[in-house]
C-alpha positions as CSV (number, residue, x, y, z in Angstrom):
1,X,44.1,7.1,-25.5
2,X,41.2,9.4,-26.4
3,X,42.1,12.4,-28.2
4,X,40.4,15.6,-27.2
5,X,39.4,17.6,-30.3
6,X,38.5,21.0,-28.7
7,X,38.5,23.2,-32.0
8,X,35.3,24.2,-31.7
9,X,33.5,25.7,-28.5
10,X,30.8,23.1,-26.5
11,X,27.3,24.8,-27.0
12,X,25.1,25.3,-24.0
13,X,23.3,21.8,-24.1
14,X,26.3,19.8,-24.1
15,X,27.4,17.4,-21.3
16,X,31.3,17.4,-21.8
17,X,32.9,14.4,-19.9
18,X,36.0,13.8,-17.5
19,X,38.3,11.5,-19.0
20,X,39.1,8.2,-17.0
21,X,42.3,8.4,-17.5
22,X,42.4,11.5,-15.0
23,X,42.6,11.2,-11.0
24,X,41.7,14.4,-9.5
25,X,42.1,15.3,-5.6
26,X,40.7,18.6,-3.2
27,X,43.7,20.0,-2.6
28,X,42.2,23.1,-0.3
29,X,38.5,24.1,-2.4
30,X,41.4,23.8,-5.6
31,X,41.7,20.8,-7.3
32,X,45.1,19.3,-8.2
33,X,44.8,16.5,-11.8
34,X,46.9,14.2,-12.5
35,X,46.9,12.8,-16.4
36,X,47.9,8.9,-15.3
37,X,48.9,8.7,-19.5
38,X,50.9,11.6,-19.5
39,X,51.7,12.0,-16.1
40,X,51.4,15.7,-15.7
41,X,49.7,17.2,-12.8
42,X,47.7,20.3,-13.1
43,X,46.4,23.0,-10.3
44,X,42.8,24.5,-11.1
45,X,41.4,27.7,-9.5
46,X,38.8,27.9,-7.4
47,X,36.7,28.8,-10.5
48,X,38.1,26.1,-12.8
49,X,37.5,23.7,-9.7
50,X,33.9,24.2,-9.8
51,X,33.6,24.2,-13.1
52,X,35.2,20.8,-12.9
53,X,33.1,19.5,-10.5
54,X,30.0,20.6,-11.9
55,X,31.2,18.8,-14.8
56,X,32.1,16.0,-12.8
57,X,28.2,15.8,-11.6
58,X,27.2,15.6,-15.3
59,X,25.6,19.0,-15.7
60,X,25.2,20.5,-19.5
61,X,26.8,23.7,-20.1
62,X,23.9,26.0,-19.9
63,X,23.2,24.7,-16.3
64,X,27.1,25.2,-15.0
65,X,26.0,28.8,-16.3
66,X,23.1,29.3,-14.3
67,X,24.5,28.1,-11.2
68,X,28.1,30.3,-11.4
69,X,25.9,33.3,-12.5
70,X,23.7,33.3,-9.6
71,X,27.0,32.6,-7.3
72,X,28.8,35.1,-8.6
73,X,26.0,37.6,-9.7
74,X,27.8,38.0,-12.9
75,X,26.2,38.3,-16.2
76,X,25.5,34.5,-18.2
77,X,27.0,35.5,-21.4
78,X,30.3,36.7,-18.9
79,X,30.5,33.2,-17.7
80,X,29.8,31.3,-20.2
81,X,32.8,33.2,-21.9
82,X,34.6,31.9,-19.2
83,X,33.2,28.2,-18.7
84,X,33.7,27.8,-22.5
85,X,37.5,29.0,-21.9
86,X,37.9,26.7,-18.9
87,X,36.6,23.2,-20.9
88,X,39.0,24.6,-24.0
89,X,41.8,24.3,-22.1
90,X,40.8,21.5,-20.1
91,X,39.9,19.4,-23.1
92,X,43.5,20.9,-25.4
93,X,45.3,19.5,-22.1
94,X,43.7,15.7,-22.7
95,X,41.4,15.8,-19.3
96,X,38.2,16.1,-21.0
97,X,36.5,13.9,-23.9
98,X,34.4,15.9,-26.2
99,X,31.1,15.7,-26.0
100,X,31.0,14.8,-30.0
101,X,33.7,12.2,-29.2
102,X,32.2,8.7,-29.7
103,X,34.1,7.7,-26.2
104,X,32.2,10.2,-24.7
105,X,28.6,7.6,-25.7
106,X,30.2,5.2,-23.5
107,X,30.8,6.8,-19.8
């Protein structure tokens, strides 16, 4: 099993990876998770889901930023409050590998 360590916030340059052991399915433009150790499911937001899936497609924090600012026309340091909020609690709930995890290296 890895063990997310989300104690400290990701900074702006980090990739922050989806763990394996997570299926994850559109369920409606919101994603439903499914932790296939743990067996809980989880329902993300519309936000949370593209967070998610910009995660999913490998991009650091700082560029998941840019690219919900200029949807949103919200200020960067509003959401970047919020993406680092969203990978907290994704990574506390087990469906993230840290980004200084040495699993992360490998995927």
């Amino acid at each position: 099993m890895v063990t997310s360590d989300y104690s400290s916030q990701p900074t702006s340059g980090d990739r922050v990876a989806l763990s394996p052991l997570v299926s994850w399915h559109d369920a409606g433009g919101e994603l439903a998770l499914f932790h296939l150790e743990t067996k809980n499911y989880f329902g993300l937001n519309a936000v949370a889901s593209e967070i998610w899936r910009h995660l999913a497609n490998h991009l650091t924090v700082a560029e998941i930023v840019v690219r919900l600012a200029e949807q949103y026309d919200a200020a960067p340091a509003t959401i970047t409050v919020e993406v680092q909020r969203v990978i907290a609690e994704l990574g506390q709930a087990d469906l993230l590998i840290p980004p200084t995890s040495p699993e992360a290296a490998h995927l």
